[in-house]
C-alpha positions as CSV (number, residue, x, y, z in Angstrom):
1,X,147.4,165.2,148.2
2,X,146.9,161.8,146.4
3,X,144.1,159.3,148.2
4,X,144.4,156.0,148.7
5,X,143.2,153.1,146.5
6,X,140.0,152.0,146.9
7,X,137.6,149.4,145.1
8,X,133.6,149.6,144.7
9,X,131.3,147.2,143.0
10,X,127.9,148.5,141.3
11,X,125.3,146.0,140.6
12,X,122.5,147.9,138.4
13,X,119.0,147.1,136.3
14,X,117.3,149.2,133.9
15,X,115.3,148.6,131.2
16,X,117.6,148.1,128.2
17,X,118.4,150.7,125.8
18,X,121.1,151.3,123.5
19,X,124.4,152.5,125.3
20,X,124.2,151.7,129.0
21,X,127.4,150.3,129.4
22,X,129.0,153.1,127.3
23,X,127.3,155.6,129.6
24,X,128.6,154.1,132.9
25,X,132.2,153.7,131.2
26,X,132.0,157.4,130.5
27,X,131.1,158.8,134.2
28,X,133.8,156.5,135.8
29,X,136.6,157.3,133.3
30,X,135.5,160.8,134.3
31,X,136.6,159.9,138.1
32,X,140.0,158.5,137.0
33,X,138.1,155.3,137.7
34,X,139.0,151.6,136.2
35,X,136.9,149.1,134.6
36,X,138.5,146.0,136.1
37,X,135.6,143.4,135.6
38,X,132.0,144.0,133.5
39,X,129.5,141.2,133.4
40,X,126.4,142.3,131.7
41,X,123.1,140.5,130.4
42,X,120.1,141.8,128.2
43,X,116.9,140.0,128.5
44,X,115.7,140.5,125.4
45,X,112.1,139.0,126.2
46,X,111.4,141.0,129.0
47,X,113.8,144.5,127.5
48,X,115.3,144.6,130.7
49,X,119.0,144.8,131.3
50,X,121.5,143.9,134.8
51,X,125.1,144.7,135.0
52,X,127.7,144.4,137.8
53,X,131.2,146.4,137.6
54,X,134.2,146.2,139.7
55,X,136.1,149.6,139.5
56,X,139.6,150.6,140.7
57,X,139.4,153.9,142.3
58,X,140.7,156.4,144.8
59,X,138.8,156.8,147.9
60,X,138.1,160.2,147.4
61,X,137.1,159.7,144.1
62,X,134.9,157.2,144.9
63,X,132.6,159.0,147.0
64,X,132.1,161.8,144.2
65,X,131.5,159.2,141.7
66,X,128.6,157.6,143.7
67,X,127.4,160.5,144.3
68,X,127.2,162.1,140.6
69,X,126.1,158.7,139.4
70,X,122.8,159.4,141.0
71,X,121.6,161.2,137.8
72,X,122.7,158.7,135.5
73,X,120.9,156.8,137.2
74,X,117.4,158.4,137.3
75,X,117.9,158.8,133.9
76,X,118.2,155.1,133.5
77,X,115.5,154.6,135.2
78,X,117.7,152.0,137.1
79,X,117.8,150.1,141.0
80,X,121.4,150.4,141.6
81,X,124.0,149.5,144.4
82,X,127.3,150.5,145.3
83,X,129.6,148.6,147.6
84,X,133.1,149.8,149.3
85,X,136.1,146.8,148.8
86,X,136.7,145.3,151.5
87,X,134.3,144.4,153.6
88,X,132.6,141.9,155.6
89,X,128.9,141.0,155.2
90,X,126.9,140.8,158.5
91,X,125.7,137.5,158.3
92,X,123.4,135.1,160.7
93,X,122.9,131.2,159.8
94,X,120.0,129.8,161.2
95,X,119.8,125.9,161.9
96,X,117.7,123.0,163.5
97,X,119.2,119.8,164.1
98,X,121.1,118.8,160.7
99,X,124.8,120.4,161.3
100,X,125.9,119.3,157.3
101,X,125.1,122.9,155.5
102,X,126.2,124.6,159.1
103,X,129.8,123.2,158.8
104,X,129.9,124.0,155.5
105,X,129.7,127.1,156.2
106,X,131.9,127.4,159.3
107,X,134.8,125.5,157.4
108,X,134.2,128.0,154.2
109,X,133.9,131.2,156.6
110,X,137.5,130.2,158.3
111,X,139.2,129.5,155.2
112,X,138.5,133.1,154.1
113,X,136.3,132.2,151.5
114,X,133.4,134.5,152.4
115,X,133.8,138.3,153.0
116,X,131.5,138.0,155.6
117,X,131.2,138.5,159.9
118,X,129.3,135.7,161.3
119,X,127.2,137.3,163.5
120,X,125.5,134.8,165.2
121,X,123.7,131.2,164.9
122,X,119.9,131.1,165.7
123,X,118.1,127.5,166.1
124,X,115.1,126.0,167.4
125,X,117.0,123.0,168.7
126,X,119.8,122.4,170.9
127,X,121.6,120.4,168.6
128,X,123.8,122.5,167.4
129,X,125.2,124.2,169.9
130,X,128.2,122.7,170.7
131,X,129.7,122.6,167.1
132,X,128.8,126.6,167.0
133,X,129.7,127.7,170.5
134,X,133.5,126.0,169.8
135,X,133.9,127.6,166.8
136,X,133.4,131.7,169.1
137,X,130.4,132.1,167.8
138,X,127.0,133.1,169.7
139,X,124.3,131.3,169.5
140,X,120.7,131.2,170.3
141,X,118.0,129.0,171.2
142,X,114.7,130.2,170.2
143,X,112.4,127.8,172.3
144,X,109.8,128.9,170.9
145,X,110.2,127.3,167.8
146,X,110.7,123.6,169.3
147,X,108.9,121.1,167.9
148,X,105.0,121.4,168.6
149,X,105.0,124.6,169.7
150,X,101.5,126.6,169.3
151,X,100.9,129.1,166.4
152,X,101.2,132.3,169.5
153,X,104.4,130.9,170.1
154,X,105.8,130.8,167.1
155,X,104.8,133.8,166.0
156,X,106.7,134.7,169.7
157,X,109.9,133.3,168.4
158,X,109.9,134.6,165.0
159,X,110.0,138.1,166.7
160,X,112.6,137.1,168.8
161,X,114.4,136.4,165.6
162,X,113.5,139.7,164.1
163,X,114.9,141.3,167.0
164,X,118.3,139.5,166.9
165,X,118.5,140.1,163.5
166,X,117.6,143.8,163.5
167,X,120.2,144.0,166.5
168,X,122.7,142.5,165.3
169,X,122.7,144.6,161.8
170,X,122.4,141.9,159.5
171,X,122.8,141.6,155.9
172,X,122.1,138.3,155.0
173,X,120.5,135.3,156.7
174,X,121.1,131.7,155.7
175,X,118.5,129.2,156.5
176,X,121.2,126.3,156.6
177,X,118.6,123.7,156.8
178,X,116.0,125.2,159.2
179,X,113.1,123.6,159.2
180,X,110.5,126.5,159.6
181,X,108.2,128.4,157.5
182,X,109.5,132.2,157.3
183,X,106.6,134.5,158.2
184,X,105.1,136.8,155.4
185,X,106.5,139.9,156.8
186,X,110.0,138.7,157.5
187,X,109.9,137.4,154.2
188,X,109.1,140.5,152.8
189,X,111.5,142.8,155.4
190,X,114.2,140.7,154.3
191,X,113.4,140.4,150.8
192,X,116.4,139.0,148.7
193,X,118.2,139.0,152.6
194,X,117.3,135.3,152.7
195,X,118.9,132.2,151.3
196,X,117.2,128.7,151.8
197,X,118.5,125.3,150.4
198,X,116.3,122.2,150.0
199,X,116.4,119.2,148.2
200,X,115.2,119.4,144.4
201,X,112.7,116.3,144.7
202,X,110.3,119.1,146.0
203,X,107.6,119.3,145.1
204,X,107.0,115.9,143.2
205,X,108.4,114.0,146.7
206,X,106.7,115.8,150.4
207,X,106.8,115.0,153.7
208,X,109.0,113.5,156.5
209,X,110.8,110.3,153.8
210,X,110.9,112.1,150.4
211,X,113.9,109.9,149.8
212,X,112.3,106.8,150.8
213,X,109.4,108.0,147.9
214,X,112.2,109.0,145.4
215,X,114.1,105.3,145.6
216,X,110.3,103.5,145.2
217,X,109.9,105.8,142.0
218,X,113.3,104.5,140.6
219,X,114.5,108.5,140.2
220,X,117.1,109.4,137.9
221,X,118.3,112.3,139.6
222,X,118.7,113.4,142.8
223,X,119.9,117.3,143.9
224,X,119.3,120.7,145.8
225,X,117.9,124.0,145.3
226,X,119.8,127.1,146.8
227,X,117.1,130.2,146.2
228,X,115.7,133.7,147.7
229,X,113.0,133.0,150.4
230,X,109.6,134.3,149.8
231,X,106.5,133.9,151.1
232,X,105.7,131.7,148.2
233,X,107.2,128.2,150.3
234,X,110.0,126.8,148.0
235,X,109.0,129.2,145.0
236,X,111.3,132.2,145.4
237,X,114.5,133.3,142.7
238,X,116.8,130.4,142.4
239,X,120.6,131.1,143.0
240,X,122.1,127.7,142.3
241,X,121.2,124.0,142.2
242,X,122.8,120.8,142.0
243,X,122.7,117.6,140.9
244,X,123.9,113.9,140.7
245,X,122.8,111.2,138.4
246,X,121.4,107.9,140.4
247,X,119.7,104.3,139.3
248,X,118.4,101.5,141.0
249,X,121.6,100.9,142.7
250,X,121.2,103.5,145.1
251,X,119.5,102.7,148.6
252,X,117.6,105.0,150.4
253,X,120.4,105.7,152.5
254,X,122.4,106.6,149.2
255,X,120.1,109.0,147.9
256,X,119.7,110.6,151.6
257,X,124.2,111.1,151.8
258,X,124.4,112.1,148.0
259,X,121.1,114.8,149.0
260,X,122.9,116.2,152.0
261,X,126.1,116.2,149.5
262,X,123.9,118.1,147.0
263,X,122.9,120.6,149.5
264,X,126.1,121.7,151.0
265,X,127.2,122.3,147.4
266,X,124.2,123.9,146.1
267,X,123.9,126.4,149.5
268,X,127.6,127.1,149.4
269,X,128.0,128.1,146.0
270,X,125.0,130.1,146.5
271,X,126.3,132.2,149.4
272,X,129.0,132.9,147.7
273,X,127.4,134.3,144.3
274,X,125.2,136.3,147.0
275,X,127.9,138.0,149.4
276,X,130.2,138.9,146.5
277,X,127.4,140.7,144.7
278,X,127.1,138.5,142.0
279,X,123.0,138.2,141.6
280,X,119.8,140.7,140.7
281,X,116.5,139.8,141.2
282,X,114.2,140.7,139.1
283,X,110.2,139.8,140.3
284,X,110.6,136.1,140.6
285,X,114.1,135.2,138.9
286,X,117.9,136.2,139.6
287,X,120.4,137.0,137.3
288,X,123.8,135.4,138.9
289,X,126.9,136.6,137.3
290,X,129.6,133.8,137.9
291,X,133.5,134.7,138.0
């Protein structure tokens, strides 16, 4: 009895040595598997190497192949994945009052864009609510987190979030412009879970008016950061930035719109490298394998 097609994708790093690739090539061709799409990088600095393979093959044979590829892969020495096509990625966004990176997302998410399963929308504002709760989606308010809230309640509300989170079987959260510091644990529970976007003037521009500073500096550029969220604030693995070029022309105002611009850009392209399995980390840097 013949099974049906199936798809997997395997992300894997090692330290590099000579025929990795060949090795991987052998053990799926021995499960009547196809190569449909290799992207591979050696770092030669660091002798470390990251792959990501899509392979055509049956269901059956897809469960034997991950599970003989187990001592390949010991062998290797390798962290490795394997992911079943199709799916949806478990997914919460979390927000504060900017809605700009949130409806990104939304209008990305219901164009089919993103293999993912909006799980829900956590915020510490009230904000957004409407635009989320018209779209079917749950949300909650985490009052906890409100502006001037004491350090016992915060650390309240970041539990609460833990607890949706952990409910609610999520894969990745997006911090879609939420304007909290991520607690050392979470960061670390969720490590390489969490995707933050802010605006690239950090950390040469801080506090409430960095676009104000920027325009009274006569900056050249302006852009956004999409990275991993560590407990290092701002510091953990880039995904994807952008940028635009601006002169004295530009108002404050400008620079603010062409920011938020930047940011929706920068966090969308992001999420998508991240929920098709495109990026590794490896200690503070990720390897993102574009299309």
């Amino acid at each position: 009895m013949s099974s049906s097609p199936s798809s997997l994708i395997l992300k894997i790093q090692c330290p590099d040595q000579v025929g990795i690739v060949e090795q991987i090539t052998t053990i799926v061709a021995a499960h009547d598997g196809n190569l449909t799409q290799v992207s591979q990088f050696a770092d030669t600095i660091n002798q470390w190497f990251f792959a990501r393979f899509e392979i055509q093959i049956s269901e059956l044979n897809s469960t034997k192949l991950q599970a003989s590829f187990v001592g390949l892969a010991h062998q290797l020495q390798a962290e490795w994945d394997f992911r079943s096509i199709p799916y949806r990625m478990k997914t919460a966004i979390l927000v504060t009052k900017a809605n700009h990176c949130l409806q990104e997302i939304l209008w990305r998410n219901q164009t089919g864009e993103y293999p993912i399963e909006i799980t829900s929308v956590i915020a510490n504002h009230l904000e957004c609510q409407e635009l989320v709760e018209s779209s079917g989606i749950k949300f909650h308010y985490i009052d906890e987190l409100k502006a001037g809230c004491s350090v016992e309640d915060k650390k309240l509300g970041f539990s609460k979030i833990d607890a949706i989170l952990s409910k609610e079987n999520t894969e990745l959260a997006i911090l879609a412009r939420f304007m909290q510091i991520i607690p050392e644990d979470m960061c670390e529970k969720y490590r390489g879970k969490l995707i933050n976007i802010h605006h690239s003037l950090l950390p040469a521009f801080i506090g409430a008016n960095p676009y104000q500073q920027a325009y009274d500096r006569g900056v050249k550029f302006i852009g956004a950061t999409c990275h991993y969220v560590t407990a290092d604030l701002d510091a953990g693995p880039i995904i994807e930035q952008e940028i635009r070029r601006v002169n004295h022309n530009y108002t404050p105002e400008d620079l603010r719109l062409l920011g938020r611009e930047c940011e929706r850009i920068a966090l969308a392209n992001g999420i998508e490298y991240h929920v098709n399995d495109r990026t590794l980390i490896k200690s503070n840097k990720a390897i993102v394998f574009s299309k």
